[in-house]
N, C-alpha and C positions, 0 to 999 in steps of 0.2 A: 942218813935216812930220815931223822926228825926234822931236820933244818926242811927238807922235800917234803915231808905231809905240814908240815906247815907253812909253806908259799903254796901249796893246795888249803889246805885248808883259808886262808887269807884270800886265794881267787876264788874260791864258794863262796865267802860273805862279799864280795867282788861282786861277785856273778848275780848274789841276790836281789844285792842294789840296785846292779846297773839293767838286770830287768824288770821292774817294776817301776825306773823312768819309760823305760821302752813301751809300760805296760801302759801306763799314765797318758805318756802322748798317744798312743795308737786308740786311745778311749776317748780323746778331745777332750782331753784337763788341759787350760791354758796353764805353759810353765814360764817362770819367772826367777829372775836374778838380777840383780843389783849390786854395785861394791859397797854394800852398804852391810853395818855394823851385825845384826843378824843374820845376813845370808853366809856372812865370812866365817862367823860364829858357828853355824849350821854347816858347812864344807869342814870344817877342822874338825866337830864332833864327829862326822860322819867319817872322815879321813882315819878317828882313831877306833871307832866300832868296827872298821874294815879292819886294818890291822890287828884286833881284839881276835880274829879269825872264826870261822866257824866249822866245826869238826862235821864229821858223817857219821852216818851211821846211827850213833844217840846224841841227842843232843839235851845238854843239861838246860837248868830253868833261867843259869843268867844268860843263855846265850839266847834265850827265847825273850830276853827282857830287851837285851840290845837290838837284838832283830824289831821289836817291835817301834821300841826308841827312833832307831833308822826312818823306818817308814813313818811314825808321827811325824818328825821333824820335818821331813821331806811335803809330806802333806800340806801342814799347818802353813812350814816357810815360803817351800817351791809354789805351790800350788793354791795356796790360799783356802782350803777344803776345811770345812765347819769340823767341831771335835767329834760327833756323835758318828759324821759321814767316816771319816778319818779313820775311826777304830772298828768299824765293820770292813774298813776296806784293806786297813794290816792286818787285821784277824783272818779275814779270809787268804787274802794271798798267802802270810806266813806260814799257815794250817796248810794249805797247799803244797807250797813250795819244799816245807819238812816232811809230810805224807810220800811228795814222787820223788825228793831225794834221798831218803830214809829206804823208802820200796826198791831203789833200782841198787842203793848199796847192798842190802841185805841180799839179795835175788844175784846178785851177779858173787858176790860170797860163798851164796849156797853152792852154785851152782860151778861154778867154774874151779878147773885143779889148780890153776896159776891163780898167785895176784898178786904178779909183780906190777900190773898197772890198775887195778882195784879203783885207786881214788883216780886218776888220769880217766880211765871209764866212767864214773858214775859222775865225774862235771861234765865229759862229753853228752852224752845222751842225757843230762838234764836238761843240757842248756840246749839239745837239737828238741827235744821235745814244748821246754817252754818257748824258745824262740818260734817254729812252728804253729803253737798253741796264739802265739800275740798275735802274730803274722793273719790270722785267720780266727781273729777273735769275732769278728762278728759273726760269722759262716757258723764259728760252736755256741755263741749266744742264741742266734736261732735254733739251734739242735734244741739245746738246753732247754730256752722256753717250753716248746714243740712237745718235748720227748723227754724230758727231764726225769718222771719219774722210771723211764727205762735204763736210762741212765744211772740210776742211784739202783736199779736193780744191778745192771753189770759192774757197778764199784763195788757193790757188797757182796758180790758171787767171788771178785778177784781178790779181796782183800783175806776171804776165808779160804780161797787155795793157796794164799801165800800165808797165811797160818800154817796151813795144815801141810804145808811145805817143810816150813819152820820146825814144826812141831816132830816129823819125822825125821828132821835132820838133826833135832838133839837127841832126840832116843838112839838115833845111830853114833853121834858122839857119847853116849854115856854105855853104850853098849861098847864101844873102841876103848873107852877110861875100865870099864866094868874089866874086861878082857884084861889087859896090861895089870890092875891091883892082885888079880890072880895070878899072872904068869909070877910075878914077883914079889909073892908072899906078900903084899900089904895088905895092911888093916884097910880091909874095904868095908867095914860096916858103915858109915858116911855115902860112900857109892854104891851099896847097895842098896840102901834106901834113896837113893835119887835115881838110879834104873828102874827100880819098881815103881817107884812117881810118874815117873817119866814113861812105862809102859803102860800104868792107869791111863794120864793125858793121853796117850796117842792112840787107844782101845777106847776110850769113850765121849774125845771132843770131837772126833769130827760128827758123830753121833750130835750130840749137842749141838754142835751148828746147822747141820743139816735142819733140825727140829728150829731152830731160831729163823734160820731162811726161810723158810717158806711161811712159817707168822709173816716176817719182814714182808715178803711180797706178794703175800694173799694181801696187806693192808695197803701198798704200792698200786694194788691191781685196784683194790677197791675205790684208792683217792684217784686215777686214772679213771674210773669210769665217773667219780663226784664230777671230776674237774670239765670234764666233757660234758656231762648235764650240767653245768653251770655254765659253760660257754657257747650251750646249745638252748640255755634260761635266755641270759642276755641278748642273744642273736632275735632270738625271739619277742622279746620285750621292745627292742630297739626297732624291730620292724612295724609290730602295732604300735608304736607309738610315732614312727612317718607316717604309715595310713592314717592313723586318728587324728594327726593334725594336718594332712593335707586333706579330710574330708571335710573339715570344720572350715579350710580355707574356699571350698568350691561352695560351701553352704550360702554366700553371697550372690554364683551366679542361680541358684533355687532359686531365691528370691528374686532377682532380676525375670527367669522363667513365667516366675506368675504371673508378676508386673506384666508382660508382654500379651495374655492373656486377656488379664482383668482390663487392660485398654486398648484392648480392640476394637472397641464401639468408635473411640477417638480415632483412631486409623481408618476406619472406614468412613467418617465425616470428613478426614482428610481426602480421602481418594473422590469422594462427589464435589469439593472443591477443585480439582485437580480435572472436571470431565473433558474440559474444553481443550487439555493438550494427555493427547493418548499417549503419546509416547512416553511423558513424564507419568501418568497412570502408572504405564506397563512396569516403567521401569519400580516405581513404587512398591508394587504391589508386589512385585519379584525378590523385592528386597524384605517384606514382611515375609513370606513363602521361607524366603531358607534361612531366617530366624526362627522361623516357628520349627520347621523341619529338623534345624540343629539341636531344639528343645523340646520333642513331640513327646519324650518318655517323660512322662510325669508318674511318679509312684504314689500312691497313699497309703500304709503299711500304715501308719500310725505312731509312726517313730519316725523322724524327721534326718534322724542320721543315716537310718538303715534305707530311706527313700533317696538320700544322696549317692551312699553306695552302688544303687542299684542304678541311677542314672549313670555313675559315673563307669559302669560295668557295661553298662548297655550301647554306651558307644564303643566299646573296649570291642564286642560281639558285635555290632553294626559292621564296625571295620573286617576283620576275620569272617564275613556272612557266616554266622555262629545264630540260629535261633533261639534267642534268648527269650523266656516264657517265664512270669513272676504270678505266683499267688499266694502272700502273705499276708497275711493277719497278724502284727507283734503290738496291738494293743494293748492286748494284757500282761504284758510282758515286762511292766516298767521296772521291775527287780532288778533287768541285766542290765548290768553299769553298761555304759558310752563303750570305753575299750575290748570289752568282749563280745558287745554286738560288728567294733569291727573285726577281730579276731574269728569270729566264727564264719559270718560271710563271707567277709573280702576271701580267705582263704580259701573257702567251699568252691568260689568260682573263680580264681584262679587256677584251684586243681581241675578247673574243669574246660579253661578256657586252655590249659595247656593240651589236655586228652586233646581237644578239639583237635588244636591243631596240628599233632600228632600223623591224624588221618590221611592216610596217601591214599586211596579209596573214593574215587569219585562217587562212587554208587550208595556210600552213607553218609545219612544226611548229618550234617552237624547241629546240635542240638546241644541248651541244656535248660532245665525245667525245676525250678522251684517253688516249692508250696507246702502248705504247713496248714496243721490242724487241731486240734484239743482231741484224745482222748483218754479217758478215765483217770482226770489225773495231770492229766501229760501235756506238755505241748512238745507237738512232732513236727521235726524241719526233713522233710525229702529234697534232696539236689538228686538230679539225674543226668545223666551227659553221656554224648556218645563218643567211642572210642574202638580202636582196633589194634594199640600195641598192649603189647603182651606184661602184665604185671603180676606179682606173685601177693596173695595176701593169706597170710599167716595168723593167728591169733590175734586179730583185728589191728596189725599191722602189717603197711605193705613197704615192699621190701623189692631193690630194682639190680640189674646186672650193671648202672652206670659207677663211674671211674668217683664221681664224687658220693660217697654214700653216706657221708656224715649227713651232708644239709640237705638230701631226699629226703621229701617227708616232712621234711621238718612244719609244712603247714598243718596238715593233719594233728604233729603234738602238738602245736598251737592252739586248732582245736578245742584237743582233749583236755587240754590246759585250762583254755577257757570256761567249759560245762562241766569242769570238776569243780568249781566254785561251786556250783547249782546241784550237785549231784546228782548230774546230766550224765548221761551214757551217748555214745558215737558207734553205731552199728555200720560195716560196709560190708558191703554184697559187689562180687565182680563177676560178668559173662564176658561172651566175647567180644562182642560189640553194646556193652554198655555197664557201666559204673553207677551205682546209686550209694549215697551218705546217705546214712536216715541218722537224727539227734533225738535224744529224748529229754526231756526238761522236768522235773515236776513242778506244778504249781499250783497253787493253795485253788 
């Protein structure tokens, strides 16, 4: 029976090894071997840390030395992996690998009347579960990323009912030893003080844990929602910062705009050169026409950035026949940084550019309308735009029945994001057929 848990026990540290190369290649570590002086060195150690076996159940600290040994070696030698990578990636796996084989010993223990196959069980279903778990390592890397902290919710809910598993199955053993010291006169003073231990523990831990869980995953729930405002920060950041520098790149053809303008006197010297052949005129002069046509919105806001915006918005509304109508004034405005003046526009009319088009409604007109003012204090930015689907707004957030509801919206906290700098306020009002943002600013 010894010689048998020990060629188990020798196929567990087996089993350990041989899946964590399995784990190694399925992760793209290039592996490597050579007949050369350390790799042979490195097979023979390995060869006697297997042998050295590894037991169930508990396992002591030198067999957590050797396990570790294994995996350095293999690292360092096979795989060529730096020291620092190396020991986060035996820490992890070993931790691992003793966690689910230690849990399926114990659990198939408690549970089960036989164990004549005990350790034959608990290699089987390690090895189905980590073979599996490689098999589809990437598929639970995405989980993990994804959903991780739900994750580390249901290990900590499993790990406290195999406590409390545990826990009632030594009360019931010390209650079976308790029984037997009486039927036969023994000195149970010893056992009775471990029964009554043992009845304290299992009267007031699950208690306790319960009380530890839910701390645990009220602060689970709260890094779940950090982690989402911080991936809902970046998205955001990462978008004003394509707008702000594709606005800075169009600010070239601005300048070409005026150029076209400012010499027209010259084009028109040219065309009374040009009298004596019309056709070359016509065609001339046709070719000025849808220059000028492609460049006719010229803004003067006062802000050079916020004037490109609105050109570069107004052919956005040209094309979607979207009546596009601007009256601002951001002269005075030179406080808000570059980024937040795109942040607050470009987004105001793309939420508005989308209502538009929304519209299945021949009969309303599409429309959106900006204009801003000074009062007391203030400066107040109005968008208005028209619209006929149906939105919900809630405590000056709106909120939509679509499938993606993280990134609804998400303009809007942009926004808000932006005129909290300012401690600006974003007021919206919604009818049936129309949407107003009103911003408030102060300023000196």
């Amino acid at each position: 029976m010894l010689v048998n848990v020990y060629y188990l026990a020798v196929l567990n540290m087996a089993m350990f090894i041989g899946l964590f190369f399995i784990l190694m290649n399925r992760t793209d570590y290039v592996y490597e071997y050579k007949f050369e002086v350390k790799y042979v060195l490195t097979s023979i150690a390995l060869f006697f840390i297997i042998i050295r076996a590894l037991s169930f159940g508990t396992i002591s600290l030198e067999e957590i030395l050797r396990m570790f040994l294994a995996l350095y070696l293999i690292c360092k030698i096979f795989y060529k992996i730096n020291t620092r990578k190396s020991v986060i990636i035996l820490g992890i796996y070993s931790l691992i690998y003793i966690l689910v084989e230690s849990s399926i010993f114990w659990f198939l223990q408690i549970s089960l009347n036989r164990l004549d196959y005990l350790l034959e069980m608990t290699l089987v279903i390690n090895f189905i579960i980590f073979f599996v778990s490689i098999y589809f390592f990437y598929m639970f890397q995405k989980i993990y990323k994804n959903k991780k902290y739900y994750l580390y919710i249901i290990l900590i809910t499993t790990i406290n009912l195999l406590v409390i598993l545990i826990i009632n199955k030594s009360f019931t053993d010390a209650g079976v030893l308790y029984d037997m010291a009486l039927k036969n006169n023994i000195d149970f003073y010893y056992v009775s003080d471990l029964f009554i231990f043992s009845a304290i523990i299992k009267d007031t831990f699950p208690y306790l844990l319960f009380i530890v869980n839910i701390l645990l995953i009220s602060i689970f729930i709260n890094s779940i929602k950090s982690e989402k405002e911080k991936v809902k920060a970046e998205f955001v950041n990462e978008k004003l910062d394509m707008q702000y520098k594709y606005y800075l790149t169009v600010k070239e053809s601005q300048e070409k705009m005026k150029k076209v303008y400012h010499d027209m006197n010259n084009h028109m010297e040219n065309i009374k050169s040009l009298k004596n052949s019309s056709e070359d005129v016509d065609k001339y002069i046709n070719n000025i026409e849808d220059e000028v046509k492609n460049n006719k919105k010229i803004y003067n806001t006062g802000n050079v950035l916020l004037d490109i915006i609105f050109h570069e918005k107004s052919k956005i509304c040209m094309e979607n026949n979207i009546d596009f109508k601007i009256g601002i004034d951001f002269s005075k405005c030179e406080f808000v940084e570059m980024i937040d003046i795109s942040s607050i526009f470009s987004n105001l009319i793309d939420n508005a550019i989308e209502a538009c088009n929304k519209i299945d409604d021949n009969n309303i007109e599409e429309y959106i309308t900006l204009k801003s003012t000074f009062i007391k204090g203030y400066y107040v930015i109005i968008c208005e735009n028209s619209k006929n689907n149906k939105i919900i707004v809630k405590n000056n957030k709106i909120f939509t029945s679509k499938k993606d509801k993280f990134f609804h919206g998400i303009g809007i906290e942009s926004i808000k994001s932006s005129i909290k700098k300012y401690n600006g306020e974003l007021k919206i009002k919604d009818s049936k057929y129309k949407f107003i943002a009103t911003i408030y600013i102060p300023v000196e």
